[in-house]
N, C-alpha and C positions, 0 to 999 in steps of 0.2 A: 744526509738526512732524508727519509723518507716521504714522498709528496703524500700530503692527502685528499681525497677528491671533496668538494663541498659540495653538498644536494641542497635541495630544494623540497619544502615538506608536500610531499604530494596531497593534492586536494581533489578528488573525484569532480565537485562542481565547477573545477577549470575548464572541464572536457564535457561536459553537459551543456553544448552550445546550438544544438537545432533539436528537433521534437524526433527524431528517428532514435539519436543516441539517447533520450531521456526514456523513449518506451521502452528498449532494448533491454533500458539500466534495469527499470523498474518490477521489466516482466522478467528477466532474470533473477531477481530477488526474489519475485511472487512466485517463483519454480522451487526455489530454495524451502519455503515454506515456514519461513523464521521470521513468524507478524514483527518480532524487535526488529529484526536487519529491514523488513519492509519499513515499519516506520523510520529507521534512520537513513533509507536512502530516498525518502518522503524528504526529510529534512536537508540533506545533500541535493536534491533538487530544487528544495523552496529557497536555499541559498544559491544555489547558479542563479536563477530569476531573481533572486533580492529580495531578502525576505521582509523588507519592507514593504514592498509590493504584495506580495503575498497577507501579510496585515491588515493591509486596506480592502484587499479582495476579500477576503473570509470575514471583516469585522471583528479579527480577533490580535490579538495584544502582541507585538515583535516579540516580548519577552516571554509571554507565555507559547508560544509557536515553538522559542528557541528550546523550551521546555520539555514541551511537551514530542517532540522528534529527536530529544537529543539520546541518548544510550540508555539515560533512568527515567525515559519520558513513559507514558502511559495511557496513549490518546485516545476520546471517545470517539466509536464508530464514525459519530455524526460529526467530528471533528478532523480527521481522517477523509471523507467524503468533500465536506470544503473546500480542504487543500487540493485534494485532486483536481475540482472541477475550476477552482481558482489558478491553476495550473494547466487547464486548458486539455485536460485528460478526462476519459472517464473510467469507473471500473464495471467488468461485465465477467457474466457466468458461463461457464461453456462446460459440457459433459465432459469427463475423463477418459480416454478410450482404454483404458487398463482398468477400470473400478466397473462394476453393474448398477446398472441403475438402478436404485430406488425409488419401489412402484408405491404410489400415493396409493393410500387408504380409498377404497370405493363405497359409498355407501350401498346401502341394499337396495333394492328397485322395491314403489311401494309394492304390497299384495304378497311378498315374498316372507317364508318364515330365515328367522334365524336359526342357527344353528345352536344346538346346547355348550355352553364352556364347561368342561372337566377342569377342576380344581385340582 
């Protein structure tokens, strides 16, 4: 009779246990560019720390957290930001070095005419 091997269901926030493999996780994700897999591995982190904890830090509901990072969740910006910083992260913008940068709009210096728009 053939043996079978028995697993163990792997859970990402087993391995999510110092702040180096949690940035790694997350900025990995954020490279990926797929806001859903960011939010669920938002939510894969809020459960390594215990997302009870997480609750009380953001002032928002375990159930609703569990919700809103889970696969069908849909979290606002400013809900999203919480977590992070409840989470003891923050998030920041940095230039792309393969895109060009986008020159902001200059106004015109006073005294200066504008130019005609062709229609």
């Amino acid at each position: 009779m053939p043996r079978t091997a028995k697993t163990a269901p792997f859970d990402a926030a087993d391995y999510l246990t110092n702040p180096t493999r949690v940035e790694a996780y997350l900025n990995a994700v954020i490279e990926e560019g797929d806001s859903q897999a960011f939010t669920e591995a938002l939510g894969t982190v809020a459960r390594a720390h215990g997302m009870g904890v997480v609750a009380k830090r953001t002032a928002m509901g375990r159930e609703s957290l569990y919700k809103s990072l889970s696969a069908l969740g849909n979290p606002a910006f400013a809900s999203v930001m919480k977590i992070i910083e409840a989470l003891g992260y923050e998030l920041r913008v940095q230039t792309i070095a393969r895109h060009p940068r986008v020159r902001a709009a200059t106004k015109p210096k006073p005294g200066r005419r504008q130019p005609k728009r062709v229609a």
